[in-house]
SEBASE-479791 format. One record per residue (C-alpha): residue number from 1; residue in one letter; x, y, z. Coordinates in nm, 2 decimals, m for minus. Example, Ala and Ser with C-alpha at 12.3 -4.5 7.8 and 13.67 -1.06 7.14 Angstrom:
2
+------+------+--------+--------+--------+
| panu | timi |     xx |     yy |     zz |
+------+------+--------+--------+--------+
|    1 |    A |   1.23 |  m0.45 |   0.78 |
|    2 |    S |   1.37 |  m0.11 |   0.71 |
+------+------+--------+--------+--------+
END
This chain:
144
+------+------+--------+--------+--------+
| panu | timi |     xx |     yy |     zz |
+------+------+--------+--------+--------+
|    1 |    X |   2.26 |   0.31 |   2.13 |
|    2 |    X |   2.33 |   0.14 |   1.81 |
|    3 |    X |   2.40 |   0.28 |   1.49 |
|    4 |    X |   2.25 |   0.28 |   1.14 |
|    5 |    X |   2.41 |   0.00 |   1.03 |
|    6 |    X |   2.36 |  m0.22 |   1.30 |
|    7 |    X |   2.02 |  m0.12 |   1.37 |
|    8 |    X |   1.94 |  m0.22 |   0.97 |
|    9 |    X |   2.15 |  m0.52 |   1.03 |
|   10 |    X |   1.97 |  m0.65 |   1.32 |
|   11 |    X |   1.67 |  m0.62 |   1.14 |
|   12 |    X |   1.78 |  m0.79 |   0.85 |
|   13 |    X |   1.69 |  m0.45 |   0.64 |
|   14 |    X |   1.89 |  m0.43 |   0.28 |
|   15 |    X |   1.95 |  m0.06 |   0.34 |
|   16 |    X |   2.08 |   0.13 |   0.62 |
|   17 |    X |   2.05 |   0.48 |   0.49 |
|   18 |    X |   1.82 |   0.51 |   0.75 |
|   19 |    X |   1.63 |   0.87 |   0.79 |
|   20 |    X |   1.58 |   0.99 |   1.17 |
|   21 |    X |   1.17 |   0.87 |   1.12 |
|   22 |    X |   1.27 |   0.53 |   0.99 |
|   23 |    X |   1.56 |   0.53 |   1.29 |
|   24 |    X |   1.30 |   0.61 |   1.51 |
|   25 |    X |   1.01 |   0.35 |   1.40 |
|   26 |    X |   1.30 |   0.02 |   1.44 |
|   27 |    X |   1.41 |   0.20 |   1.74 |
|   28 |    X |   1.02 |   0.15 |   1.88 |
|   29 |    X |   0.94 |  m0.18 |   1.73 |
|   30 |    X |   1.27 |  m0.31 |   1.88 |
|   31 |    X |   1.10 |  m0.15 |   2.25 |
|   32 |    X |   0.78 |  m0.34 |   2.22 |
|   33 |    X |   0.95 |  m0.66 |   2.17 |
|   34 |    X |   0.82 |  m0.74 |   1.86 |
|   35 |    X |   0.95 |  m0.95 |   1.57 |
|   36 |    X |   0.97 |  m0.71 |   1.21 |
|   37 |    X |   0.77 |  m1.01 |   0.95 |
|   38 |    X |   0.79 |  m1.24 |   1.19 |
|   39 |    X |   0.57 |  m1.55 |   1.07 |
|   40 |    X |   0.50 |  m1.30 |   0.75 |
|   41 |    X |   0.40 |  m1.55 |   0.43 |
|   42 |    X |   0.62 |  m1.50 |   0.15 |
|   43 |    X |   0.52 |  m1.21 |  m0.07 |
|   44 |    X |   0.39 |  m1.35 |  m0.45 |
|   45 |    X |   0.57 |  m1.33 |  m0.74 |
|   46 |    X |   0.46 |  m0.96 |  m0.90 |
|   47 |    X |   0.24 |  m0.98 |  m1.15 |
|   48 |    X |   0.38 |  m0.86 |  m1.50 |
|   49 |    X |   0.15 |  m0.57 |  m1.71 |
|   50 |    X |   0.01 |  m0.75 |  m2.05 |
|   51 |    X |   0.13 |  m0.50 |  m2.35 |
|   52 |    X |  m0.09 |  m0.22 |  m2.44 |
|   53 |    X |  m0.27 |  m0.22 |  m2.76 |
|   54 |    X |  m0.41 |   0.04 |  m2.97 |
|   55 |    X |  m0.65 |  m0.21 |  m3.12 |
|   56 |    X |  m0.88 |  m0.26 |  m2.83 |
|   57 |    X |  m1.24 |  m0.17 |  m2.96 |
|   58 |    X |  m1.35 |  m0.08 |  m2.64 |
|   59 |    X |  m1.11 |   0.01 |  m2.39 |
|   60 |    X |  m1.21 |   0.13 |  m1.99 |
|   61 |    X |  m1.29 |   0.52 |  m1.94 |
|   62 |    X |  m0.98 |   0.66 |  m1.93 |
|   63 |    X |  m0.85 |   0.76 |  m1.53 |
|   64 |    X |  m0.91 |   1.18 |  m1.65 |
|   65 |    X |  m1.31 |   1.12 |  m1.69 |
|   66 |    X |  m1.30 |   1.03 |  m1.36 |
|   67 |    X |  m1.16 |   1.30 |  m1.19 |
|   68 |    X |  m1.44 |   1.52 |  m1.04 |
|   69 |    X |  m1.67 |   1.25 |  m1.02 |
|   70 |    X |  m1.79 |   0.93 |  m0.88 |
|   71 |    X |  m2.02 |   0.77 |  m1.17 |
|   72 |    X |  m1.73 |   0.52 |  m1.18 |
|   73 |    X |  m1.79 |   0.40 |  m0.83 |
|   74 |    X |  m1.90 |   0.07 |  m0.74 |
|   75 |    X |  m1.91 |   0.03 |  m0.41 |
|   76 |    X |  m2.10 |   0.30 |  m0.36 |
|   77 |    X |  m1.86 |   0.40 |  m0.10 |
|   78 |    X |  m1.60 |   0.65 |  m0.31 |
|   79 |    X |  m1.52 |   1.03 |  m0.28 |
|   80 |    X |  m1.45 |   1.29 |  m0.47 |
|   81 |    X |  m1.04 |   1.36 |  m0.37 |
|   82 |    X |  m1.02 |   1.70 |  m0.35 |
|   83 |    X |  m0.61 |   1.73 |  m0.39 |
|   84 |    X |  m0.55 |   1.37 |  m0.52 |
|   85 |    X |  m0.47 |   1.21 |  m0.86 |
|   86 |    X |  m0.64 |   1.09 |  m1.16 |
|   87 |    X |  m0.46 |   0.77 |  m1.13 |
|   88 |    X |  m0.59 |   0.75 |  m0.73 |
|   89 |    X |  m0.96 |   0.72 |  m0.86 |
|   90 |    X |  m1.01 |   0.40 |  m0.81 |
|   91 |    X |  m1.24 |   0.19 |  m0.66 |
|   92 |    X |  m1.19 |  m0.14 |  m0.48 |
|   93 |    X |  m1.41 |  m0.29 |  m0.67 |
|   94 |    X |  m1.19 |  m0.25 |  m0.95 |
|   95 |    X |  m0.86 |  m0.40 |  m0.71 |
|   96 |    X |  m0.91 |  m0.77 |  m0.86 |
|   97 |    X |  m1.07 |  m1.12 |  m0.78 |
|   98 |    X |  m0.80 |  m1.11 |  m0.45 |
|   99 |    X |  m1.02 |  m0.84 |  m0.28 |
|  100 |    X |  m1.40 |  m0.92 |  m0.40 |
|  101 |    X |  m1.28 |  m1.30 |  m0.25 |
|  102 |    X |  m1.23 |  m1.08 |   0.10 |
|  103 |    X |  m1.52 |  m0.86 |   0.04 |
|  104 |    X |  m1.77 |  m1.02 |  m0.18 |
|  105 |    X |  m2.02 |  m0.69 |  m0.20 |
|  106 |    X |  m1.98 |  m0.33 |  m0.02 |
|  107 |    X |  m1.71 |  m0.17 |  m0.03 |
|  108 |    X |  m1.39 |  m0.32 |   0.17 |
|  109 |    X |  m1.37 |  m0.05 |   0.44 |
|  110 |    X |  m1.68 |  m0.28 |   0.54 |
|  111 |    X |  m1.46 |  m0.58 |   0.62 |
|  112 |    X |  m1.45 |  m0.62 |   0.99 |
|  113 |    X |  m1.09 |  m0.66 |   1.00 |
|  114 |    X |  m1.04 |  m0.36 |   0.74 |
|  115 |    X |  m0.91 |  m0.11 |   1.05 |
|  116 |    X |  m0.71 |  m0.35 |   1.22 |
|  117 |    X |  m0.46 |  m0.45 |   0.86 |
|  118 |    X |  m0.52 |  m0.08 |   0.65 |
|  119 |    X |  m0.51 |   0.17 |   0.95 |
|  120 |    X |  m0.30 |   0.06 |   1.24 |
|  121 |    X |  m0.02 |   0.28 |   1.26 |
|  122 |    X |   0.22 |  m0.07 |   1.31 |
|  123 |    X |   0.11 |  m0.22 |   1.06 |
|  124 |    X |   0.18 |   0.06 |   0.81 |
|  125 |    X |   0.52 |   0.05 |   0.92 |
|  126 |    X |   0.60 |  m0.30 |   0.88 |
|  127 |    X |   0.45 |  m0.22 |   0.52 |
|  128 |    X |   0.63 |   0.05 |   0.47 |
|  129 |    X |   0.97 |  m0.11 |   0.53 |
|  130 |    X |   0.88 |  m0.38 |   0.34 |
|  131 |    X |   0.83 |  m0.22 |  m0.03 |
|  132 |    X |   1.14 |   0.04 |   0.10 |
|  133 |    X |   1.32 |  m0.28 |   0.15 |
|  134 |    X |   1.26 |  m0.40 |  m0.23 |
|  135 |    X |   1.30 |  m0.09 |  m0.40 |
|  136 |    X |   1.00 |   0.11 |  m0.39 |
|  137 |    X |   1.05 |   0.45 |  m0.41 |
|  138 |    X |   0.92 |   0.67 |  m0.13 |
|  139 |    X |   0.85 |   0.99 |  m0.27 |
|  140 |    X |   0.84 |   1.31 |  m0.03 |
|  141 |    X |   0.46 |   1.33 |  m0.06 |
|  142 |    X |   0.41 |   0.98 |   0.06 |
|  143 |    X |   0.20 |   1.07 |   0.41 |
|  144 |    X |  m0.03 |   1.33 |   0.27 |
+------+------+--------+--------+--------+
END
């Protein structure tokens, strides 16, 4: 059985402070035979926040007036989140001209391949290794 550091290594990971769950999901995907972003397109450069400014005349509803609410919603698809965040009420239709290119109208859980790339469990993981892998912190709430 190989250690940490040779399981990360083998991977190609930049970490190997691997926790038991992480251990456990390279441990599977190395089972199945599969290839961790194998043919994956490169990821784009990340797209830098213009400066805020106080001097905007009319600036967007501010993410607290949407709490408790869906009058924001565009898709006509969002929920109210009963233990979420203010910044987590969002809807896709908000996401960018990358998504309404996918989904031009409705809301992208519509997308017939929405299941297959947002909810399959191996998927998620190759995600998840991914932003761990640049630096994205995982905070200890990240699967509720």
């Amino acid at each position: 059985m190989a250690d940490n550091a040779a399981l990360a290594n083998e991977f190609e990971l930049p970490f190997s402070d691997l926790t038991p769950t992480e251990r456990e999901m390279l441990l599977r995907t190395q089972n199945s035979g599969l290839a961790l972003y194998e043919g994956a397109p490169d990821l784009p450069p990340t797209p830098r926040s213009p400066p805020q400014s106080d001097s905007l005349p009319h600036s967007p509803t501010p993410p607290q007036c949407r709490y408790g609410n869906t009058e924001w919603c565009s898709c006509n698809n969002c929920g109210i989140l009963e233990n979420g965040t203010e910044g987590e009420c969002i809807c896709c239709r908000e996401m960018g001209t990358v998504l309404t290119r996918v989904q031009p109208a409705g809301c992208i859980t519509e997308h017939p391949e929405f299941s297959m790339l947002c909810l399959n469990i191996s998927v998620l993981r190759l995600l998840y290794f991914e932003l761990r892998g640049l630096g994205y912190p995982m905070h200890d709430d990240i699967h509720r």
